[in-house]
N, C-alpha and C positions, 0 to 999 in steps of 0.2 A: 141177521138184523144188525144194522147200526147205531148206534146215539149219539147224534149231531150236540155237541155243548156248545153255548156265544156266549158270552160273556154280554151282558146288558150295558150299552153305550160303553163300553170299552174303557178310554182313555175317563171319562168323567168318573165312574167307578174306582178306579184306581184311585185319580186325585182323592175322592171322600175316603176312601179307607183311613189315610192319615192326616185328613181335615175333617171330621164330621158337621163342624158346621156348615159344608157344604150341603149334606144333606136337604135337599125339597126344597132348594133353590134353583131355578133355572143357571144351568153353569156350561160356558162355552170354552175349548181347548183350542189354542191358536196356532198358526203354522206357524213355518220359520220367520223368524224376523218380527213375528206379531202381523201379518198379513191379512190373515183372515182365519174364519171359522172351520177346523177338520173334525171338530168330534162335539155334539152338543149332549146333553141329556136329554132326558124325556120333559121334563119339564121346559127344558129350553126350545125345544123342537114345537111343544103346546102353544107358544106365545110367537112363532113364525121362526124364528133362529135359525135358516138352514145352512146348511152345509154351504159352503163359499162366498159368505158374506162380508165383506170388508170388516175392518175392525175397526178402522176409523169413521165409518158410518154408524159401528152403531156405539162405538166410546161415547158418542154425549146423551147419547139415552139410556146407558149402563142403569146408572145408579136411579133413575125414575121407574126404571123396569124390575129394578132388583138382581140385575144380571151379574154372577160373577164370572172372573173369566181369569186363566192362564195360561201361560205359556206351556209348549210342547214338551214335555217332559219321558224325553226319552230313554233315557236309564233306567228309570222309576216304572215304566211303563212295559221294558222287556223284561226287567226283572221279575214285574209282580207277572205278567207270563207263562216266564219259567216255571214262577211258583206255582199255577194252575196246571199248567200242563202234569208237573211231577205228582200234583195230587190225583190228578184224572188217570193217573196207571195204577193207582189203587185200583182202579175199578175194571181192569180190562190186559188180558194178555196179546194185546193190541191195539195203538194206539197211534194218529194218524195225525200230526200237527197240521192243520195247513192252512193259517194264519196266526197272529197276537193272540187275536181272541179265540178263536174256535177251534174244534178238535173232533176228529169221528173215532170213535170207539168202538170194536167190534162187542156185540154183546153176547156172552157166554152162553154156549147152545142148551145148555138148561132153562133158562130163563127166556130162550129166543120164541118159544112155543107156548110161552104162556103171559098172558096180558098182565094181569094182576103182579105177576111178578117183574115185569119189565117196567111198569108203572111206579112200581117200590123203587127200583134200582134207580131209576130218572129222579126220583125224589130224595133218594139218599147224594146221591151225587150234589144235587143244588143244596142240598142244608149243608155237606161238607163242606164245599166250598166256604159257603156264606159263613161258616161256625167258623173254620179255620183259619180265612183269608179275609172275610167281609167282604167278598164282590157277587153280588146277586147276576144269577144265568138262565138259561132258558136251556132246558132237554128235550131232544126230542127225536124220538125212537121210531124208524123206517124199515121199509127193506133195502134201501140201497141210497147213494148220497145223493141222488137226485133230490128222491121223495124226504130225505130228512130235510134237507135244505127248503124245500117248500114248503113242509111242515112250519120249519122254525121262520120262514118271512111270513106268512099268515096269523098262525094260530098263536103267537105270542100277543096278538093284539087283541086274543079274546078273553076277559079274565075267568072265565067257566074252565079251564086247563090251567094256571095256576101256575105257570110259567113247566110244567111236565105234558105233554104229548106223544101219548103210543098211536101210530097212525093207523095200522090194523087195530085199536081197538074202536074206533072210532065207527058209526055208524058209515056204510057203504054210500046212502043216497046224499050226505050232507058231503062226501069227499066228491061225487060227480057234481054237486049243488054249486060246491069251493070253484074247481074245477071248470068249470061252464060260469062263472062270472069273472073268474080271473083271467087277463088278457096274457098271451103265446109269452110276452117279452118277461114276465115273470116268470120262467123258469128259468134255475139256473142254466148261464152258459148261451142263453138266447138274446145276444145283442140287437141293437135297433138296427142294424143293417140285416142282419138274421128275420127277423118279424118283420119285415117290408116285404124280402122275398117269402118267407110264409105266408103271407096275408095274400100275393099273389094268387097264390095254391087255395087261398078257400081257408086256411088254418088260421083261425082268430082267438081262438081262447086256448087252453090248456087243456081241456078235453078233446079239444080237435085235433090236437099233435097226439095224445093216447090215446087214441080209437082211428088213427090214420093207419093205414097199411104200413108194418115196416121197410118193407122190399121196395115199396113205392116209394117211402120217404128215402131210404136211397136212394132210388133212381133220381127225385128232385135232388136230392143235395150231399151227402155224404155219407160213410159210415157214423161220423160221431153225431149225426144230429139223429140216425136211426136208432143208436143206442140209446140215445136220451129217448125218444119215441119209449123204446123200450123200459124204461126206467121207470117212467111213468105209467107203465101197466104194471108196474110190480116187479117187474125182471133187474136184477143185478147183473149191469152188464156194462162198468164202467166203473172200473178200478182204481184205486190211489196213485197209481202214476199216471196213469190214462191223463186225468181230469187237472193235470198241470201241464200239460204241452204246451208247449209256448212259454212258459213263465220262466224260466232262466237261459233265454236264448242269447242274451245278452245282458249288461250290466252297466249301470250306469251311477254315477256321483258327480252330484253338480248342485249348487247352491247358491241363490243370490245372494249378494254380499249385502252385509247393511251398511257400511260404507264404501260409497264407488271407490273401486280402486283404478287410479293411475300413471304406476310405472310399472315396466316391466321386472323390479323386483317384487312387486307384491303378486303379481299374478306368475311368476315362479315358486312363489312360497305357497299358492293357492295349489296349483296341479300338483305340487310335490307333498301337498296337505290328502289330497282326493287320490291321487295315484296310490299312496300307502295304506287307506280305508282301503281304495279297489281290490288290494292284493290279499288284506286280510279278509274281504270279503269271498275270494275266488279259495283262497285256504278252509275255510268254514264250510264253504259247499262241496270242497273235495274237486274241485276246478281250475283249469287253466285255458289261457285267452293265448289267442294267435294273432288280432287285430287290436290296437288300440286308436281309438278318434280323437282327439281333445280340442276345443272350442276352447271360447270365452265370446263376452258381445255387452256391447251398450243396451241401455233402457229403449226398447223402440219407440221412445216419448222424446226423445234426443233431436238433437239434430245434428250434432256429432256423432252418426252411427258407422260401425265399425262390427264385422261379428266376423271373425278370421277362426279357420279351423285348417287340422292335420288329419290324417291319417297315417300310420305306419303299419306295415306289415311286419311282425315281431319275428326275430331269426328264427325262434321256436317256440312253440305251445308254454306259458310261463305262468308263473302268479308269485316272481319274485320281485319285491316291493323295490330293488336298485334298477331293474331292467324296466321295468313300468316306469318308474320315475326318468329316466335317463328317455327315453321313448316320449314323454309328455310336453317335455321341454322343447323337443322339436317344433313348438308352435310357434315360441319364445321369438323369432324373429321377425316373426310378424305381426307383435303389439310393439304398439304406437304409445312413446311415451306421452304424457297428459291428455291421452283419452279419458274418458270416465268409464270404465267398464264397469259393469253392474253385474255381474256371473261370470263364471270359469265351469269348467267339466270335463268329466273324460267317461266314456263308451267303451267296452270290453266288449266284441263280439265274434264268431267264430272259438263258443266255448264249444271246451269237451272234458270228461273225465280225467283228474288229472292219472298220470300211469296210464293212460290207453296207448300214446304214442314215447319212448323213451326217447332222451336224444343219445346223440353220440356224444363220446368223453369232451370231445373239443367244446361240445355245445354247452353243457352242464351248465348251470348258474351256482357259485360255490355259496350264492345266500341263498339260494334258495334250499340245496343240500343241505346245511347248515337250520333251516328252521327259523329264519330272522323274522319272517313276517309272523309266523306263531308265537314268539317269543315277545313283539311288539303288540300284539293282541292282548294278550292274557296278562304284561302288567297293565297293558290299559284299561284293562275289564277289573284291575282291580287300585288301581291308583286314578285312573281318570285317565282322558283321551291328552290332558297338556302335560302329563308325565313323563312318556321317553318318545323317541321320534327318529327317523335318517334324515341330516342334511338340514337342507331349508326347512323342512318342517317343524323343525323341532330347534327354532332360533327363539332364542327370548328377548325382547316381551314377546308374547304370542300376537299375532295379527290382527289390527283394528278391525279389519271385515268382518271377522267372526260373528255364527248368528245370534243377531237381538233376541235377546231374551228377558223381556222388563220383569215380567209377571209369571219366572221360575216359582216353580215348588218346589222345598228340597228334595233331596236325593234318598230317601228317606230309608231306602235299605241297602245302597251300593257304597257309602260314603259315609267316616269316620264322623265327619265333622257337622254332618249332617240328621243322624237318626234322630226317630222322634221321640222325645222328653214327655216320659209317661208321668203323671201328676195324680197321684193316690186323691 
């Protein structure tokens, strides 16, 4: 058995932990730059608020709606995180990140066989949380990450479960009832190009993919859509690395600027800003890249458009932050001074483990030996991202483009200058 955790609206959760007066306000979290809406609450979602709604549309109706609203806050937002995930290994000698919010749990084979006590442990989980951290979650206990995962997009929206759901405890006719009214594309992993070709085959709801033949649904489409088949009749058959394919095949860092940038020294300091995240990003996953891509490009509103990109094939498998950066800059001759560019980026693809392939002595990268991009990580993790740097990036002042961020919230547990003033 597993126990699917989500953390309830994510990013707006967090914000109230150390604003309460957010609380039972409709409150919306904004992307970069202040662009638009990435995370709304429940109450903000009640009143239409969704997911990618301008923010300049709905700024002059904030305050007549009662809406508040903030900027992305992303320290604050991996930190508090961390801090759940570390709590959630209290509960499990296995444990299974695989996003911000959510986490699958293997649940202890004592308790795996018995309802009442799987029921307890999904309840003790969410008061921990909420006693500990203040972020309210939803549990919810399967036999495999299919059916958790379905579990928790449905049946959190019923308040008769209480934000705890054990799925075998649940009456059999009401899970074929779920089942049979919920459309194919609701199950994890069944994208809208997925449900068009099922919908071909006669497969319309979610019971028709569980009670389809598995061999057959092979025969239509693949093993992994027979596994899900499978899933959903109760069969665990689609494991923790299984159910990430695809997802680090490659790697990307790219950002609208809030101010256009243009010459070709700001857009040097930009790639030499994103090539050093790349590096520390490819460190963190234990990865190294063999391709890098890097762009830049005007507003397609323009009419000075320009969008010039490279490719390079890297001498060897790397995720050292001088080779990456020295590689990025090969674009650099092809921006055009008093363009307005509006984005820059770079693309790492052709990863693999890093140690899979060693190079030879001539090849070595002596920063990378050395630990320089681990080294520029970890004080940034704990001084701030404008604290140390290579090169252009780490030129002061730091670069006007950087993203807009009007309607930050502090930083409220990564930064001195920032925690919050407890008031007796």
């Amino acid at each position: 058995m597993l126990a699917h955790v989500d953390v309830n609206s994510a990013y707006a959760s967090f914000e109230r932990v150390f604003n309460p007066s957010l609380d039972g306000r409709p409150l919306v979290v904004l992307s970069n730059n202040d662009g638009m809406v990435v995370a709304a609450s429940r109450e903000a979602k009640a009143i239409g608020l969704d997911l990618g709604k301008p923010w300049f549309e709905l700024r002059p109706h904030a305050q007549r709606l009662g809406v508040a609203a903030v900027s992305s806050n992303y320290e604050l937002y991996g930190d508090m995180s961390r801090r759940v995930m570390e709590v959630l290994e209290r509960f499990t000698h296995e444990l299974d990140v695989y996003s911000i919010d959510e986490a699958f749990l293997t649940v202890d084979r004592r308790a795996a066989t018995d309802a009442a006590a799987m029921t307890r442990l999904g309840r003790e989980i969410k008061n921990t949380l909420r006693r500990l951290l203040g972020v309210p979650v939803c549990v919810w206990i399967a036999p495999n990450r299919t059916l958790a995962k379905l579990a928790n997009r449905t049946a959190k929206k019923l308040p008769v479960f209480d934000g705890v759901c054990v799925w075998t405890a649940t009456r059999p006719e009401w899970r074929q009832q779920l089942m049979e009214a919920l459309p194919v594309s609701e199950v994890w992993g069944i994208a809208s190009r997925l449900e068009r070709r099922l919908l071909g085959y006669g497969v319309r709801s979610i019971w028709d993919l569980a009670t389809a033949e598995p061999v057959q649904v092979r025969k239509w489409f693949n093993v992994v859509v027979m596994r899900t088949a499978l899933e959903l009749r109760g069969v665990a058959a689609i494991g923790p690395e299984e159910d990430r394919t695809g997802r680090k095949d490659q790697l990307i860092v790219s950002r609208s600027f809030s101010e256009k940038v243009t010459t070709r020294a700001g857009i040097r300091q930009a790639l030499s800003v994103y090539a050093q995240r790349a590096a520390s990003r490819l460190v963190r996953h234990g990865q190294v890249a063999k391709t890098l891509t890097t762009f830049a490009g005007t507003s397609h509103w323009t009419e000075q458009m320009h969008h010039p990109s490279a490719t390079v094939r890297l001498p060897f498998p790397t995720a050292d932050p001088v080779e990456l950066t020295r590689a990025a800059h090969l674009l650099l001759p092809q921006i055009e001074e008093g363009i307005r560019y509006a984005r820059a980026g770079i693309m790492l693809t052709d990863l693999m483990q890093a140690g899979a392939q060693l190079p030879l002595e001539p090849f070595r990268h002596r920063h990378e030996d050395a630990g320089i991009s681990t080294l520029i990580d970890s004080v940034q993790k704990m001084a701030g991202r404008e604290s140390l740097a290579l090169g252009y990036a780490g030129l002061r002042p730091g670069p006007s483009w950087q993203m807009k961020r009007e309607l930050l919230t502090p930083r409220a547990t990564t930064h001195w200058s920032e925690l919050t003033t407890v008031k007796a």
